[in-house]
C-alpha positions, 0 to 999 in steps of 0.5 A, spaced: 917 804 479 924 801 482 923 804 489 916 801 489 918 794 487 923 794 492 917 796 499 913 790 496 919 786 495 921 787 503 913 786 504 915 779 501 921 778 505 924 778 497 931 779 498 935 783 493 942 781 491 945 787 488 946 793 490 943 797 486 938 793 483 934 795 475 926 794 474 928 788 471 932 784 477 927 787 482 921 784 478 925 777 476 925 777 484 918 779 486 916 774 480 921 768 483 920 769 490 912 768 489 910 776 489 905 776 484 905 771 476 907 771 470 901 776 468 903 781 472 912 780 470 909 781 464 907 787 465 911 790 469 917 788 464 913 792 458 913 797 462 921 797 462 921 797 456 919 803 455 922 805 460 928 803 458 927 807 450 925 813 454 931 814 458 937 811 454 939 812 447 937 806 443 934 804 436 928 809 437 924 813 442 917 811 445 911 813 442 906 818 445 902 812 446 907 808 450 909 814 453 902 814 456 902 807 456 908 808 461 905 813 466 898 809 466 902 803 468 906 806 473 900 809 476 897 802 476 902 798 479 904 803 485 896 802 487 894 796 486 901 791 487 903 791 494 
């Protein structure tokens, strides 16, 4: 997702500020620099959330359903976000 996020935000001429931007920074920036709207930063944040239960230790793990939920969006995004 993040090395999706950053070819669309350099086809938006978006500039990145940190080095080594999260989902999160990529996606305020994409939203901020009129990559896409609201709708489609909510989205993609959920998204991280996910994404975020999965790979850090938190409160709890995803679900099987927000596991899908996950793969499902990421799939979506890389084919419909340019």
């Amino acid at each position: 997702m993040e090395r999706h996020l950053k070819r669309v935000a350099a086809s938006y001429s978006v500039r990145i500020r940190k080095k080594k931007p999260s989902i999160g920074d990529l996606n305020d920036a994409l939203k901020n620099g009129d990559a896409y709207d609201t709708v489609a930063w909510r989205e993609i944040q959920r998204l991280a959330d996910i994404r975020n239960l999965a790979g850090h230790d938190r409160e709890r793990d995803p679900t099987d359903v927000e596991i899908d939920e996950l793969v499902r969006g990421v799939d979506k995004t890389v084919k419909t976000l340019f």
